[in-house]
N, C-alpha and C positions, 0 to 999 in steps of 0.2 A: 195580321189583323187581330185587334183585339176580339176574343171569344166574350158574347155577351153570353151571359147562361142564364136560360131560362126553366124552372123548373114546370112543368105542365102536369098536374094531378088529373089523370083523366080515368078515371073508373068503367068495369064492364060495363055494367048496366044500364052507361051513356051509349057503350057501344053496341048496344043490343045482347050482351054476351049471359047476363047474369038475370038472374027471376028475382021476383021483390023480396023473397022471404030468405035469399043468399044474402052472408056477408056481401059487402060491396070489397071487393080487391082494387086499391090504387098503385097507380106507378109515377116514376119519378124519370122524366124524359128532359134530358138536356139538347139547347140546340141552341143554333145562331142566330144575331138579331134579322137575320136574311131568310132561315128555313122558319124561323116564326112569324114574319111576314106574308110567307107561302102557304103557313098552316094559316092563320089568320083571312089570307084571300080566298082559299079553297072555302072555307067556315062560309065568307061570306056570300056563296055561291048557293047554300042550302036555307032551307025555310027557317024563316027567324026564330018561328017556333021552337024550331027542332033544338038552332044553335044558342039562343039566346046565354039559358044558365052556364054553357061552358066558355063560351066570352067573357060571358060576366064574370067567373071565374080566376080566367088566364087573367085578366084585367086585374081582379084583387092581387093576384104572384104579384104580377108586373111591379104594381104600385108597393107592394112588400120589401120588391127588391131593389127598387129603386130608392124606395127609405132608407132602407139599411144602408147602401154605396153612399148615399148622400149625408147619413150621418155617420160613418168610417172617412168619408174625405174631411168632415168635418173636424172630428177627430185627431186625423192627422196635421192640419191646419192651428189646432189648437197646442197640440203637442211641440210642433214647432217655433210657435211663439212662445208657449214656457222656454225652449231651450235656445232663444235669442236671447231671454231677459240676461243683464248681466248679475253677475252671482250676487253681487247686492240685495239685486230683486227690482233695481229701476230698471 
């Protein structure tokens, strides 16, 4: 099975862990498009309040990463029709 990877920046002080006037420390958590579904349902189990900005967040990766793969498949589509044309250039 293809590994989707998802990066999730999720800072202490979403977690309760850090005081307002600490650096915020982020982390860089990789997972499947299956355990980011489960983080995703669990989210949506707790007060919108609570979760809102960190959805919104995952939501901005998401859409980050899904630009990127979609303009690298892109890419690669283009690449291969330079390398059909024949050496002419027709």
């Amino acid at each position: 099975m293809k590994l989707l990877t998802a990066i999730a920046i999720i800072s202490l002080s979403i977690l309760g862990q850090a005081s307002a006037q600490a650096p915020v420390e982020q982390f860089k958590i990789e997972l499947t498009a299956a355990e980011l579904q489960t983080v995703g349902a669990g989210l949506g189990k707790l007060p919108f309040e609570q979760v809102a900005p960190i959805i919104n967040k995952l939501n901005e990766q998401l859409a980050a990463i899904n630009k990127a793969k979609a303009e690298a498949a892109k890419a690669d589509v283009d690449k291969v029709d330079v390398d059909k044309k024949a050496p002419d250039g027709h």
